[in-house]
N, C-alpha and C positions, 0 to 999 in steps of 0.2 A: 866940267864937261858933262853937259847931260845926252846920255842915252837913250836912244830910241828902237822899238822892235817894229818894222810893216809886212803884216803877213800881205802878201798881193794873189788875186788870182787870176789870169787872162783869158778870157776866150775869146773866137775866132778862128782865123785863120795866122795859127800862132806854132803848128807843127809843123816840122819839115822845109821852114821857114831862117832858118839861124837864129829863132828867135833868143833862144836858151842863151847862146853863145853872146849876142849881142847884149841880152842881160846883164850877163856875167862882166862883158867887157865896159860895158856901162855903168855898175855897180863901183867896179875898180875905178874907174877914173876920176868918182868922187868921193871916192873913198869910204867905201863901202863892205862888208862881208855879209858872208849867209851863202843860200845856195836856191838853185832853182831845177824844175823837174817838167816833165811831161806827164797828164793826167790821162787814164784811158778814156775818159771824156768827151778828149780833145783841145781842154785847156792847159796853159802851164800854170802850176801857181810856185810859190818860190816865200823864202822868208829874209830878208835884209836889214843888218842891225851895222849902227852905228853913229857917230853924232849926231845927234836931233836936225841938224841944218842942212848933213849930207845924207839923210834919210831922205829930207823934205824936198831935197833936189832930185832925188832917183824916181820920186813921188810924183812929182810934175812930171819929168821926163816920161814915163810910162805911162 
């Protein structure tokens, strides 16, 4: 099983949005961990580790 680390960052209109939440719920569903935040920016950026396949799928998805 190989492991993967994606640092992601988002910008837009990505605050006050559920984004975070839907990240998070996103991440889990392919199994996924890490975590994600709100930048004073205004992007979120977040870091997701986990099998290289279901990285690559949270990867496209975002």
């Amino acid at each position: 099983m190989e492991m993967k680390e994606l640092n992601y960052k988002v910008s837009g209109n990505v605050q006050g949005v559920c984004f975070r939440s839907e990240a998070v719920d996103t991440a889990r569903s392919v199994g996924v961990a890490g975590w994600v935040r709100n930048n004073p920016d205004g992007a979120v950026e977040g870091i997701a580790v986990g099998e290289h396949d279901n990285v690559n799928k949270l990867q496209v998805i975002f």
